[in-house]
N, C-alpha and C positions, 0 to 999 in steps of 0.2 A: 553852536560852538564850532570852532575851527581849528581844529588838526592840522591842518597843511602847515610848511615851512614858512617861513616867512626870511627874506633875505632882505637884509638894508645897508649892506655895503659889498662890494665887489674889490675894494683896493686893501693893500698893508700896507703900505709905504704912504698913504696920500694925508698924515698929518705933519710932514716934515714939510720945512721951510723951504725956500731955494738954495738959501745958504745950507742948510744941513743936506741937501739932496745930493751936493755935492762932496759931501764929507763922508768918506770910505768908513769910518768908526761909527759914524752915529747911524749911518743905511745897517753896516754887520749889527747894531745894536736890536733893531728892528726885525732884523730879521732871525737874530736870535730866537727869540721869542714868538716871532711869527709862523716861523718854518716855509715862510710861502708868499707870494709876492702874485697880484693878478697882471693879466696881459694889456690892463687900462692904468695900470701905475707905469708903464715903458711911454704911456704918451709923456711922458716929461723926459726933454734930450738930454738934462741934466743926472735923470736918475737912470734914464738908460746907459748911459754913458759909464755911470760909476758902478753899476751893477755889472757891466761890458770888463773897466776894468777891475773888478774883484775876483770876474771869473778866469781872466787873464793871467791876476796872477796868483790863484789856484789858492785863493783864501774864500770862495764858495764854489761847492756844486750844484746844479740846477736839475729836476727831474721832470723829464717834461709827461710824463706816464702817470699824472697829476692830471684830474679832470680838468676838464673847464671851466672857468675863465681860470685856472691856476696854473702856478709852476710853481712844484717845492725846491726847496733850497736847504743845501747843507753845510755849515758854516764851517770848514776847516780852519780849526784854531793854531795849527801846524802846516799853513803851507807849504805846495809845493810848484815850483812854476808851470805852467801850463804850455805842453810842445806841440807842435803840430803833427800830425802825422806824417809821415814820410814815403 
């Protein structure tokens, strides 16, 4: 008998489409539920892009203090725009 982990996916993002990858609503949807997004769902420029700008504009937070291969994410439902530091 086997005890050990057994892992068979590393992504939360990788059942959307291109078109949805690109849809700011249907990625927050995902990750609602997800909480967490791995560093192999950024290989698509489309989802990187949209996860890029959601965190831009301060409609998620990202932790990156989230093992490996992850990054948690926290969906503000109450944005706020995202400033740079000065």
């Amino acid at each position: 008998m086997n005890d050990g982990w057994r892992v068979d996916s590393f992504a939360a993002l990788d059942g959307l489409s291109n078109k949805e990858q690109r849809d700011p609503e249907a990625v927050l949807a995902i990750l609602r539920r997800a909480k967490r997004f791995s560093v192999w769902d950024m290989e698509s420029r489309a989802l990187r892009n949209t996860v890029r700008d959601l965190q831009g504009a301060g409609r998620i937070t990202t932790d990156s203090t989230v093992p490996y291969p992850w990054v948690g994410v926290t969906v503000n439902d109450s944005p706020t725009p995202h400033q740079e530091p000065q």
